[in-house]
C-alpha positions as CSV (number, residue, x, y, z in Angstrom):
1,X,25.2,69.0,216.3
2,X,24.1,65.8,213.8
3,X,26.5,63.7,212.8
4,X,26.7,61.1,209.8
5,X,28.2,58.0,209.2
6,X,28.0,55.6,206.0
7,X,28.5,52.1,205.6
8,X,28.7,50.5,202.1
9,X,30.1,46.8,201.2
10,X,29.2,45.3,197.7
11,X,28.2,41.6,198.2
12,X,28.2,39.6,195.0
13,X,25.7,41.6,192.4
14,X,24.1,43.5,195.7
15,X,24.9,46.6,197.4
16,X,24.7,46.9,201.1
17,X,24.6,50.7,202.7
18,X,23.6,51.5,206.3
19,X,23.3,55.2,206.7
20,X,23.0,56.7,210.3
21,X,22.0,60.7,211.4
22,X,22.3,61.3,214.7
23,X,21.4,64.2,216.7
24,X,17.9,65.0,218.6
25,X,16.5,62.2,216.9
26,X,18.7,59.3,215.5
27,X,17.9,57.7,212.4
28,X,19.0,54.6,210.6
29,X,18.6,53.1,207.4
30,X,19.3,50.1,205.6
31,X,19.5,50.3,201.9
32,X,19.6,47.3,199.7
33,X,20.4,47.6,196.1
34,X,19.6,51.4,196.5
35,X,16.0,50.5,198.2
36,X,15.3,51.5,201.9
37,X,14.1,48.0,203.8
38,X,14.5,48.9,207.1
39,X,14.2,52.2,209.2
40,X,14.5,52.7,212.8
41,X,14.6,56.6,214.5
42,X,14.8,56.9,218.1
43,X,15.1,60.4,220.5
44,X,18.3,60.9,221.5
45,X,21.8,59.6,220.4
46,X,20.9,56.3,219.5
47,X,20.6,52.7,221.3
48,X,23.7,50.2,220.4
49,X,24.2,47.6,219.7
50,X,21.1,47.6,217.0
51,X,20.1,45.5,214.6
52,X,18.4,45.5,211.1
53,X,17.3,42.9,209.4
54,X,16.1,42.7,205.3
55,X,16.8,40.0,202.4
56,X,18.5,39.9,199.4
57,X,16.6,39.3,196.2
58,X,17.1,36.1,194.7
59,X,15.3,32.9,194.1
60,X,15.2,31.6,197.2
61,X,15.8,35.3,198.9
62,X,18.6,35.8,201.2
63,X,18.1,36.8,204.7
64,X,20.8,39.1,205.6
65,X,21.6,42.0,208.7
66,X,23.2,44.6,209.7
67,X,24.6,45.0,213.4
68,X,25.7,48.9,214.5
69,X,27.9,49.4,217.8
70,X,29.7,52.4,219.5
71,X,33.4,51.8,219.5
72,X,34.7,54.5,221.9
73,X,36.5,56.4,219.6
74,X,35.7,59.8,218.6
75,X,37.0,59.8,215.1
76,X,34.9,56.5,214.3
77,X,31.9,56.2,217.1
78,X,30.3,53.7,215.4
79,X,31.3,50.0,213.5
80,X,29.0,48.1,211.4
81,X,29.0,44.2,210.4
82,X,27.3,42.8,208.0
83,X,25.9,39.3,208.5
84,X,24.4,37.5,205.3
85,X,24.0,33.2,206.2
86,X,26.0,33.3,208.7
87,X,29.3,34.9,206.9
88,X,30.0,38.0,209.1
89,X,32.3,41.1,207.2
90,X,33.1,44.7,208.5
91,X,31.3,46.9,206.5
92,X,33.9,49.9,205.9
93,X,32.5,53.5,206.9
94,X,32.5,55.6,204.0
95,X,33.1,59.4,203.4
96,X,29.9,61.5,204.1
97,X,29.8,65.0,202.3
């Protein structure tokens, strides 16, 4: 059975989601300001911790990631924090529908 989980945190003018499906093949995304940059799929249920890396835009751009690990709990597997210059916040899971 697939499963989904969302991640979403609004940093200053930027929005931050990390969108994970997970099934045969596990796919993860990392969408700034609505644009995907960066992707990773892997067979199987998925290899934690992982991290994905992109930028904010800005003059100078911002480096920023995203780090996904399994918690142990059924009703919320995964966590996600989001790192951008060295400021680390949870990134809340959102509903999926």
């Amino acid at each position: 059975m697939r499963q989904r989980h969302s991640f979403h945190l609004d940093r200053g003018n930027h929005s931050v989601t990390v969108n994970v499906r997970s099934g045969w093949i596990t796919e993860t995304e990392l969408l700034v300001d609505g644009k995907e940059l960066a992707f990773h799929r892997i067979h199987g249920h998925g290899a934690y911790p992982l991290t994905l890396s992109a930028q904010l835009a800005g003059d100078p751009p911002v480096p920023l990631s995203v780090r996904l690990e399994r918690t142990g709990a059924p009703e919320h597997p995964l966590v996600c924090v989001l790192d951008v210059d060295g400021a680390v916040q949870p990134m809340p899971e959102m509903t999926v529908r």
